[in-house]
C-alpha positions in Angstrom: -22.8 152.8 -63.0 -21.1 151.5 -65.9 -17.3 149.9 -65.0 -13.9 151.3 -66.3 -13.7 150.4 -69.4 -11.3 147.3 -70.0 -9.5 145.5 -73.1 -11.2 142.4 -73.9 -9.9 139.9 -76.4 -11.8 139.7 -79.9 -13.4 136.4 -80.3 -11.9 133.7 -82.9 -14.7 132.0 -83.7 -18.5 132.5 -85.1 -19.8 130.1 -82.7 -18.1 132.2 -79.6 -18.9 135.7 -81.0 -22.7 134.7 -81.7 -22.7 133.1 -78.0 -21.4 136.5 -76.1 -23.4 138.9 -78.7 -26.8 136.7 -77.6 -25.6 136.6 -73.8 -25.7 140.7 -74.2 -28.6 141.3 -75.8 -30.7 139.2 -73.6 -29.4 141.9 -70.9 -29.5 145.2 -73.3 -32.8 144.2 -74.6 -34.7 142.7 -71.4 -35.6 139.2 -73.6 -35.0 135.9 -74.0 -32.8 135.5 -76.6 -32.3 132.4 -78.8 -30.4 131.3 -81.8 -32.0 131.7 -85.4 -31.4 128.4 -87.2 -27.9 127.1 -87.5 -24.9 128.7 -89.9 -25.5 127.8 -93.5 -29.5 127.7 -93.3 -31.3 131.0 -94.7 -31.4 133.4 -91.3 -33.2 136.5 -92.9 -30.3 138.4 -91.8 -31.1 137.1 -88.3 -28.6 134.7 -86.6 -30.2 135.7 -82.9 -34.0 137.3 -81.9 -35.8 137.8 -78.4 -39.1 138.9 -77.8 -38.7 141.8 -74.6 -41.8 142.0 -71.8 -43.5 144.7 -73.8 -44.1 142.0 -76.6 -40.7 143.9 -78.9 -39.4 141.3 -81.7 -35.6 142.2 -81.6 -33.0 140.9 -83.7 -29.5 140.3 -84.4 -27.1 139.3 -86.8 -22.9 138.4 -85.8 -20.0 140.0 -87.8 -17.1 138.4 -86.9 -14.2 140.4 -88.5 -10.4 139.0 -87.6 -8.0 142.1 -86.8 -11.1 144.2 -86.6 -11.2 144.6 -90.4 -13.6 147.8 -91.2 -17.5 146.7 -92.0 -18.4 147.0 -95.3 -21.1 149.3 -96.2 -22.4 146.8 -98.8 -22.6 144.1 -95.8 -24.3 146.0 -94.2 -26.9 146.9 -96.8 -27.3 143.1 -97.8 -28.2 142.3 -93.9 -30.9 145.0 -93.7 -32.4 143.9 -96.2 -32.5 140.0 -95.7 -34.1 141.0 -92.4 -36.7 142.9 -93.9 -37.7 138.7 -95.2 -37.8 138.1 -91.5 -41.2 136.6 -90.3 -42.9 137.9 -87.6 -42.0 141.3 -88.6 -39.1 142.9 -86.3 -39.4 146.0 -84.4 -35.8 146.7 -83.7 -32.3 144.9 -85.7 -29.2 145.0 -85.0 -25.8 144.3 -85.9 -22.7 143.0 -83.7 -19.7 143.8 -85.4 -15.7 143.4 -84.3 -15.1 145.3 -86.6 -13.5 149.3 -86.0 -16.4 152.3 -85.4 -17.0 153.5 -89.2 -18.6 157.0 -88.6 -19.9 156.7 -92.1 -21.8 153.7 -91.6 -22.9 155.0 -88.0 -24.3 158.1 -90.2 -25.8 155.9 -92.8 -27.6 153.8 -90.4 -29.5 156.8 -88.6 -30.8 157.7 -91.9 -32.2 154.2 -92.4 -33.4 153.9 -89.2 -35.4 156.9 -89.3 -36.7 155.7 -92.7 -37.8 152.8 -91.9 -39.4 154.2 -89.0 -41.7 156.4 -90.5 -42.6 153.6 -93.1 -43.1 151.2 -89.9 -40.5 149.1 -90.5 -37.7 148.2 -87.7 -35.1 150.8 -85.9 -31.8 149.9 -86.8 -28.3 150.1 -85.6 -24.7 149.0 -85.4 -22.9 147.7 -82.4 -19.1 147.7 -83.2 -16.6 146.2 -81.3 -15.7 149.6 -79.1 -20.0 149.4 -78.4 -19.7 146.2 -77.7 -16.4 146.7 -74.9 -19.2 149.3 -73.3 -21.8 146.7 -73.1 -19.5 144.0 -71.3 -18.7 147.2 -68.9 -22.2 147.5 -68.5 -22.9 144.1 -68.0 -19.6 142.7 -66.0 -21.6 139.3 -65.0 -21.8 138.6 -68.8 -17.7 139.6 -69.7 -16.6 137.6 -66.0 -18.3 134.6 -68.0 -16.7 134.7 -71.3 -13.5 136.5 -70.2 -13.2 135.8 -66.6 -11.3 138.9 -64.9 -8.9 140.5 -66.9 -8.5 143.2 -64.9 -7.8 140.8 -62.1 -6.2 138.3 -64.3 -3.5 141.2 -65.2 -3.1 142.1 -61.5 -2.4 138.4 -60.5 0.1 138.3 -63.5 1.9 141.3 -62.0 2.4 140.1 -58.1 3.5 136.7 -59.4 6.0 138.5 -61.7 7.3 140.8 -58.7 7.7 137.6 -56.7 9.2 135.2 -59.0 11.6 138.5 -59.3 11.9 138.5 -55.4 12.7 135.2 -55.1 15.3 134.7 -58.0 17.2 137.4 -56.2 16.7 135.2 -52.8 18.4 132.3 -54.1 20.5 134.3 -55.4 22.2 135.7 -52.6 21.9 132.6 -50.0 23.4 130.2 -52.5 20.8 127.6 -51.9 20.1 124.1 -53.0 17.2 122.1 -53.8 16.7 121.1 -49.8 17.8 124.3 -48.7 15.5 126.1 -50.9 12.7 123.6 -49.2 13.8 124.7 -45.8 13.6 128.1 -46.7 10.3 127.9 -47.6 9.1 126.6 -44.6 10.8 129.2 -42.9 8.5 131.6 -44.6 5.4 129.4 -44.0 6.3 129.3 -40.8 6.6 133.3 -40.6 3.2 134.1 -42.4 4.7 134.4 -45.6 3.0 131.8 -47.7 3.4 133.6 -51.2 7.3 133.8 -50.9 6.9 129.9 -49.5 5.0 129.0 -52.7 7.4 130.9 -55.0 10.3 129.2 -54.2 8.7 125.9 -54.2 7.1 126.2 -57.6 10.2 128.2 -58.9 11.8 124.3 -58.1 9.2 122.2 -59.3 9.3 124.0 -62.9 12.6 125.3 -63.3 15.1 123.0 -61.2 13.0 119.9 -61.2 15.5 117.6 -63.0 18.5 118.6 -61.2 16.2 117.5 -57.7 17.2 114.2 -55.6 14.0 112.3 -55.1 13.9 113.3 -51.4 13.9 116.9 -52.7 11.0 116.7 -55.2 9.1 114.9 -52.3 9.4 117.4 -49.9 8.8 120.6 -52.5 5.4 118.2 -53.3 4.7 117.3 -49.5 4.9 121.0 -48.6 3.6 122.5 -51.7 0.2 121.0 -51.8 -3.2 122.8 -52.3 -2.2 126.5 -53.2 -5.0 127.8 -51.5 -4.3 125.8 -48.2 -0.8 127.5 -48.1 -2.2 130.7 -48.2 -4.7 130.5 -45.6 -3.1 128.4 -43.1 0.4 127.3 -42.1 0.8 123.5 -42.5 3.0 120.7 -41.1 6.7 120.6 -42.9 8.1 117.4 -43.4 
């Protein structure tokens, strides 16, 4: 079942674009996928290919376009045709765009692709960006590589936003100082409450840090410590 679908980040750079379009082809196609040369060497139209378990030479060409700028039809004639150069002869090319869905190219490819077909030449097709998002839904162990989580990333971002909220209106209303602040934390260590505990300290190490006596900062580092350990398990205070 594919995964709700999620917004990914466009890619910056060739490099990173070519890497992600060859880690989901390998999946989509069921091949071993490899780079085609390097950038600025004659490609055929082919910057990635893979040869699939019934013996299909696929290939794939990267069209990295910033802002999602629309695809050019007359790009996308030129690569066709360079990859009709290619050697072994392909079975099946493709093109990986960030660029926006064009329903006139997507209508202009099925009639070249059923063309060349008949003439026993390669299937082709366009992957634009909005394909692409379905693909890395598809595959989520391919977008938890390049992108991580972000999904989870966005959820983290919102429960250290509530608590960094939660806390600022904490200090707020007890008055505290730096060592109070310290105290209070281990109060709420010591009552099972590790993510308030680690709020307050970090909300001291980077926002009240200067204004700290040296006794303070080392107890908000002695108590701080590993993240992870605070959540899990209640520590010593000092």
């Amino acid at each position: 079942m594919t995964a709700i679908r999620t917004a990914f980040p466009l890619p910056e750079h060739e490099d990173d674009f070519d890497r992600l379009n060859r880690a989901l082809f390998e999946r989509h196609w069921g091949a071993q996928v490899q780079r085609h040369g390097r950038r600025g060497q004659a490609q055929q139209g082919v910057d990635f290919f893979g040869v699939d378990k019934q013996g299909g030479l696929h290939g794939g060409q990267s069209k990295l376009h910033e802002h999602r700028k629309d695809l050019k039809l007359k790009e996308v004639k030129a690569e066709i045709k360079k990859a009709k150069a290619f050697r072994p002869k392909l079975d099946d090319y493709v093109i990986a765009t960030t660029a926006r869905t064009d329903p006139a190219i997507q209508r202009y490819i099925c009639r070249v692709s059923r063309l060349y077909c008949r003439r026993g030449l390669f299937s082709v097709s366009v992957f634009f960006w909005d394909n692409l998002v379905d693909l890395l839904g598809t595959y989520t162990d391919v977008a938890d590589h390049f992108f991580g989580n972000p999904a989870f990333t966005q959820a983290v971002g919102d429960i250290k936003g509530h608590f960094d909220q939660q806390t600022g209106l904490i200090i707020q209303a007890l008055g505290l100082g730096g060592g109070e602040e310290v105290d209070q934390a281990i109060e709420y260590t010591r009552a099972n409450q590790p993510e308030l505990a680690i709020a307050l300290l970090e909300r001291l190490r980077t926002k009240r840090w200067a204004s700290l006596t040296e006794r303070e900062r080392y107890r908000v580092i002695a108590n701080l410590g590993p993240q992870q350990d605070l959540w899990v398990h209640t520590t010593g205070s000092c």
